[in-house]
C-alpha positions in Angstrom: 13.6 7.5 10.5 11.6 5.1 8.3 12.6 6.7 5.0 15.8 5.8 5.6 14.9 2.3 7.2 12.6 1.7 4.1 15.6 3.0 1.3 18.6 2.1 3.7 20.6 4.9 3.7 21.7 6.7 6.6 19.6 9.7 8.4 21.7 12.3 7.8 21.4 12.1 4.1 17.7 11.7 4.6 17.7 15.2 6.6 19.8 16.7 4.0 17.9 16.2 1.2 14.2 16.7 3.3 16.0 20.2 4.5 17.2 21.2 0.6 14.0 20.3 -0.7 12.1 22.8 2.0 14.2 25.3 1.7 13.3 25.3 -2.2 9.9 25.8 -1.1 8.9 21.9 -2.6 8.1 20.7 0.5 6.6 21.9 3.8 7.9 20.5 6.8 5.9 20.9 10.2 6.3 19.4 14.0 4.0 17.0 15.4 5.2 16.5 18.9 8.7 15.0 18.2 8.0 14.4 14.6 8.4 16.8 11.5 6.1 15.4 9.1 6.3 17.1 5.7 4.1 17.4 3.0 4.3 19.1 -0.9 3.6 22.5 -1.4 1.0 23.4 -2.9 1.6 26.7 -3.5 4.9 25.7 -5.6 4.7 26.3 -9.1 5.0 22.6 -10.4 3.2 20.6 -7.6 0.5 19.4 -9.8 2.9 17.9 -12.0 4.8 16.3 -9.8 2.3 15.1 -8.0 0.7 13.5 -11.2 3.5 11.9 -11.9 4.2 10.3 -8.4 0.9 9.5 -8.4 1.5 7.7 -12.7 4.4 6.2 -11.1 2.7 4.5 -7.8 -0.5 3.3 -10.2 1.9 1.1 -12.0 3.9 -0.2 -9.7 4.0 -3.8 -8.4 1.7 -4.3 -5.8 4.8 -6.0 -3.4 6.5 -2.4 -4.2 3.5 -0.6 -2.8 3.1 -2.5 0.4 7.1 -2.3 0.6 6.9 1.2 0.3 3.9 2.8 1.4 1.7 0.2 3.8 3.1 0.2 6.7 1.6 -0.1 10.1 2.5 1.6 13.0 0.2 -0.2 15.4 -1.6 -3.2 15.4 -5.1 -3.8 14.4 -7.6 -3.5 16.8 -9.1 -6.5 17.8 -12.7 -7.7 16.3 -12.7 -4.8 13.9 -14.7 -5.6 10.5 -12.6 -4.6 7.8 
């Protein structure tokens, strides 16, 4: 699981807190073949807040934090693309 690669702490603590925060309706979690992928939901009463604020807190962090974080590839570039 790369959230728990990325953080390093173990899966099943990863699982735990994905599956608390679905089942408090903060997060929707939904298969893609033998991935669940979730998401925030919309519908819950203080998503646009917290989604401001993640979004406050990524805008100023270091740049080597973002790439850490959140720019990873899963595949390699396809060759002679322009960029």
């Amino acid at each position: 699981m790369e959230i728990a690669k990325t953080f390093q702490i173990s899966n099943s603590q990863v699982n735990r807190t994905l599956n608390k925060l679905e089942q408090a309706d903060i997060l929707i979690g939904r298969e893609m073949g033998r991935t669940r992928v979730y998401s925030l939901n919309q519908k819950w009463f203080l998503s646009k807040e917290l989604k401001a604020m993640l979004d406050k807190v990524i805008l100023n962090m270091p740049l080597e934090e973002q790439e850490k974080y959140f720019m990873k590839r899963k595949r390699p570039r396809k060759k002679n693309k322009v960029t």
